[in-house]
C-alpha positions, 0 to 999 in steps of 0.5 A, a space after each residue: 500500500 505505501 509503495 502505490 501511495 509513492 508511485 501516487 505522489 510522483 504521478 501527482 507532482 509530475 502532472 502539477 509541473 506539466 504547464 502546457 495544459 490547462 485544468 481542463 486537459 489534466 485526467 481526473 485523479 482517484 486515490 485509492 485508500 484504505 478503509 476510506 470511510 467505507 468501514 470495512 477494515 482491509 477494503 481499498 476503496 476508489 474515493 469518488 468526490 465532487 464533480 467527475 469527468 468523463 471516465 470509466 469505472 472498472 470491476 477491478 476496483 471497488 469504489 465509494 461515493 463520498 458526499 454528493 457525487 455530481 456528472 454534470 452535463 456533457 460528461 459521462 460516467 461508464 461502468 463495466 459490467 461486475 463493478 461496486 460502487 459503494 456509498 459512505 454513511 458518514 457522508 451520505 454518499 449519493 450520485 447524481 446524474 445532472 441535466 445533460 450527464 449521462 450513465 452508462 451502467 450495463 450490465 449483464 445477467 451474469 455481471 450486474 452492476 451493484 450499488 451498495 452500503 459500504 457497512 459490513 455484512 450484517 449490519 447494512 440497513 436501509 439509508 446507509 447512504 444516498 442512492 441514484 439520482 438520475 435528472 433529463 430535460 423532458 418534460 414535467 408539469 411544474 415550473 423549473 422543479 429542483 429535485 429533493 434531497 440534493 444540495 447544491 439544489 438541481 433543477 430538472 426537466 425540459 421539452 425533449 421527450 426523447 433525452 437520453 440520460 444513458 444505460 441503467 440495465 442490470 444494475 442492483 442498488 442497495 441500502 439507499 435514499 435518506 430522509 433529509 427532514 420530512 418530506 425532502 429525500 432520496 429514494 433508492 432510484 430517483 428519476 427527474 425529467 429522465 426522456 425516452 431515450 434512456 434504457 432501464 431494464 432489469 434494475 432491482 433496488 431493495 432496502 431503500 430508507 425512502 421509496 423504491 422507484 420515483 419518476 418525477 415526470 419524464 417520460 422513460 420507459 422500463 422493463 423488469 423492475 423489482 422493490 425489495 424491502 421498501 420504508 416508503 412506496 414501491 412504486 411513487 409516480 409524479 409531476 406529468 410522467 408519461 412513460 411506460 413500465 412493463 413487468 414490476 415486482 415489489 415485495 414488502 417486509 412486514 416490520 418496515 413501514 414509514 410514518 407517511 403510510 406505505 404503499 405499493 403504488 402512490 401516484 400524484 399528478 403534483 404537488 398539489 390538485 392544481 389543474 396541469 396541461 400535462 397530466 401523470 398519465 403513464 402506463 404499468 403493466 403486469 406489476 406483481 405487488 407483494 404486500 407483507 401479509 402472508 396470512 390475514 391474522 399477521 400482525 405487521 406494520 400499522 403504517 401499512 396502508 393501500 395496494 393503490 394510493 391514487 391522489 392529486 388528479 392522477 390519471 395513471 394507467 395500470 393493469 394486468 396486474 395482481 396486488 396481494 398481501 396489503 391491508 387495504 385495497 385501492 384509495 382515491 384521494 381526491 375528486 379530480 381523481 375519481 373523475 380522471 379514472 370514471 371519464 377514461 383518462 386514466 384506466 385501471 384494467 384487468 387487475 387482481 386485488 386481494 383487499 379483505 378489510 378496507 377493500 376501498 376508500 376515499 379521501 375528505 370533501 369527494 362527492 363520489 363515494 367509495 361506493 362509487 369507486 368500488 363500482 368503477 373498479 369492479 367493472 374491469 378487474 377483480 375483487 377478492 376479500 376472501 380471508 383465507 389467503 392460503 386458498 387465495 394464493 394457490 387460487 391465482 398460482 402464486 407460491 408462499 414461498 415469495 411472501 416475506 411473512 414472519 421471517 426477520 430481515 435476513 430470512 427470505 426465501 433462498 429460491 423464491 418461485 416467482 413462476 406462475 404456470 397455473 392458477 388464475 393468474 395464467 389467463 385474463 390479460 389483454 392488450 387490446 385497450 389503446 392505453 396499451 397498443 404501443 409496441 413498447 408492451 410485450 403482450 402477455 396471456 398472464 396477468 402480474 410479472 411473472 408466466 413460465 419465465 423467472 426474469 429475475 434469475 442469475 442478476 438478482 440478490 434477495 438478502 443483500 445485508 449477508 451478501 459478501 462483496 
């Protein structure tokens, strides 16, 4: 270590008398140091700091993120398939793809590109550091948006539907977003503005300290999108977005849960219930929603809330979907929501939802009733309140093994069969609806994320705080 700390500093004093170049000329420089602030006794870490330069991140290195790690527009950071990056507690270390930056994180199924804690196997937890942060300029409905939790403030979005903020594909991130103060936070993966241009297949994000996914507006579209062990929502939708997402899978553990109620889905249109020109109108299809409850006499979480949080004249479509597991069903917050949904600017469609108690319910001051909302959602997907989830599950050909139940946090099952070759779960699916005509979606006989084929094979990992890395 201390040779390569010598040969380090003659490189530095070397490059510092080499006048012929200006600041911008001279290569970013990365110090490899030991246990840099990653805790792992032994670990050598590549430190990545401040604003980076175009450069390539390789599997022969082990990098950390300290403190609030920028690419700033016209620069581009490349990760090789098979690389960490770890994020620093201390500093809460996050990486932010600014407007005009772009990542190239491709992976493979054999090679996945791992973001993670930096803390040691077994005591890793979620909010360990600050997650992804991806910003694009296509278009949001609100005003010069500065996106949460990132200081200096950034703002995001634009008018070009198909930007282009790179390649997240394969990629895991781990133990990441941070509640800053209550209502400004990171989440595991957060999308700002992100355009269509950019690829995120196969991404999976588990113990985040805030929500899964976030799309503030954009318009980016994914396939094979998994939550594991999620504080906050699954899957939260804002600001205008317009994208599409086909196959989703989230999995909630029954002991997290945050104190502004958890969900599989909250989808918002804004901030507010302000009218916009541009309206949260994207599309999910085939989404598995595994909620913590195996069994409906498990005792979990109180701030459990609903398999669907519909708010603030949101219009967003999902169908083909199944939703297990929660302690209630589908919420409709407002009366512009409602109204979205009755008058099909939004659809819900083809869609099994196991709800037994609060199966449907409405916000303050709606005139429609959530008599009225069961009516519309009974009219084009499935209600089962059946209390006997065992003969519920085998019913739709869901196996029990993918439930998290009452094992502790690092307890889940080894080889979860996530296949459903039988059941009613195998037929019902249809594409035929214009919200789902574009060739982006692979139709699809089965509803939920899952037919004869397990996708989540080889570049998952299902307990990460033991995983060694």
């Amino acid at each position: 270590m201390k040779n390569n700390l010598i040969k380090l500093s003659s490189l530095v004093f070397s490059l510092l008398i080499i006048t012929a170049c200006s600041y911008d000329d001279v290569p970013p420089i990365t110090i490899i140091v030991e246990n840099g602030g990653g805790n792992q006794p032994g670990v050598e870490y590549v430190e990545l700091i401040g604003n980076l330069s175009t450069q390539t991140l390789t599997k022969n290195n082990k990098y950390l993120l300290k403190g609030q790690v920028f690419v700033r527009e016209n620069q581009v950071l490349t990760i090789e398939p098979g690389t960490l990056i770890f994020g620093d507690k201390g500093t809460k270390g996050t990486l932010i793809i600014d407007r005009g930056g772009k990542i190239i994180a491709d992976g493979t199924a054999n090679e996945p590109i791992v973001f993670t804690s930096a803390l040691p196997v077994g005591s890793r937890d979620r909010g360990d550091w600050g997650g992804l942060v991806i910003l694009g300029k296509a278009p949001v409905n609100q005003a010069d948006p500065v996106i949460e939790g990132v200081t200096p403030t950034v703002v995001f979005g634009g008018t070009d539907t198909n930007d282009n903020s790179g390649i997240l594909r394969y990629v895991r991130v781990e133990f990441a977003g941070i509640e800053l103060t209550p209502n400004n936070e990171t989440n595991s993966i957060t999308l700002g503005g992100v355009g269509s241009g950019t690829i995120m297949d196969y991404c999976q994000v588990s113990w985040g300290g805030d929500d899964g996914f976030e799309w503030f507006g954009g318009s980016v579209n994914s396939k094979y999108l998994i939550a594991f062990g999620m504080w906050d929502d699954c899957f939260d939708v804002d600001y205008g977005f317009t994208g599409k997402v086909q196959f989703g899978m989230s999995i909630r553990y029954g002991s997290y849960a945050d104190q502004s109620g958890s969900n599989i889905f909250e989808t918002d249109n804004g901030p507010n219930d302000n009218l916009t020109t541009l309206l949260t109108t994207g599309v999910f299809s085939n989404i598995t929603g595994i909620g913590p409850r195996l069994t409906n006499s498990q005792s979990i979480n109180g701030n459990y809330q609903h398999a669907l949080d519909l708010r603030r004249r949101t219009a967003l479509t999902i169908a083909n979907s199944v939703f297990v597991g929660m302690p209630r069903g589908l919420r409709m917050n407002q009366q512009s929501v409602y109204d979205n949904y009755n008058n099909g600017t939004g659809v819900l469609l083809n869609n099994v939802m196991v709800a037994p108690a609060t199966t449907f319910s409405i916000g303050s001051g709606m005139t429609a009733t959530a008599s009225n909302v069961e009516t519309l959602w009974n009219a084009t997907n499935e209600t089962i309140t059946n209390t006997d989830f065992a003969a519920v599950y085998g019913q739709l050909g869901l196996n029990q093994n993918i439930f998290f139940g009452t094992n502790t946090s690092t307890g889940y099952t080894q080889n979860p069969t996530f296949t459903v070759t039988s059941g009613s779960l195998t037929t019902g699916a249809s594409f035929s609806h214009p919200k789902l005509s574009d060739p982006f979606f692979t139709p699809t006989t089965y509803r939920g994320a899952f037919g004869s084929t397990d996708w989540t094979d080889s570049w998952s990992e299902f307990n990460p705080i033991m995983k060694a890395y």
